[in-house]
C-alpha positions in Angstrom: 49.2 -4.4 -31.4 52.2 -5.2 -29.3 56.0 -4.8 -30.3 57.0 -7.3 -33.0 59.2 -9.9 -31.6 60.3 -12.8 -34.1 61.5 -11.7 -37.4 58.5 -11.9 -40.0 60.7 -12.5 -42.9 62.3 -15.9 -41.0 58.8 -16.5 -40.5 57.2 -16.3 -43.7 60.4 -18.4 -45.0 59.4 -21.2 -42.4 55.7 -21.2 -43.3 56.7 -21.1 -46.6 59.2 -24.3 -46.3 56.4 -25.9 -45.4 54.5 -25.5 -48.7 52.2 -22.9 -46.8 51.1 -19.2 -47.4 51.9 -16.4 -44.5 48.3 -14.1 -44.0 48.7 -10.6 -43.1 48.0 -11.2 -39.2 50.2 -14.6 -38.5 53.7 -12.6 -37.5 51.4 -10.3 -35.1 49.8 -13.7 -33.7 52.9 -15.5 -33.7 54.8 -12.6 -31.7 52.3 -12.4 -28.9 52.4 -15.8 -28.0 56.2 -15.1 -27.7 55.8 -13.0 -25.5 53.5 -14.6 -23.6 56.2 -17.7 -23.2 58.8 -14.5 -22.4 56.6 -13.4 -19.6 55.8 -16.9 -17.9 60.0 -17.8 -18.2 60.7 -14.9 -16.6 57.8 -15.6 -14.0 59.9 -18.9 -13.4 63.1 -17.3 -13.4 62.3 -15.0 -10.7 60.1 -17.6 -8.8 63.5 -19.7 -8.0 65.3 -16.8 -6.9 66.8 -15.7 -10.7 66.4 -13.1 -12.8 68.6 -15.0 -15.8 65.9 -16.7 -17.7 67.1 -20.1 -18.8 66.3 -22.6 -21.5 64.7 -24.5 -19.2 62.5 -21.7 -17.8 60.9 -22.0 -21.4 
């Protein structure tokens, strides 16, 4: 397991708002494909000479 990046409790409250239940392994999933999106906007970043990542990096 990676490090958790989103905050599982915003999550849950999301899923939730949406009339849906939270299982155990959706924050875990949800925070690796964060950082996957992290890793390719910094890719981009760095790829047109930055190393600020942007909004539009994303």
């Amino acid at each position: 397991m990676t490090e958790v990046l989103v905050v599982a409790s915003k999550v849950k409250d999301a899923i939730k708002a949406e009339d849906c239940n939270t299982a155990g392994d959706a924050v875990d999933a949800l925070s690796v494909e964060v950082a996957k999106l992290i890793k390719k906007a910094a890719i981009r970043a760095k790829e047109n000479g930055r190393k600020t990542v942007r909004a539009v990096d994303f």
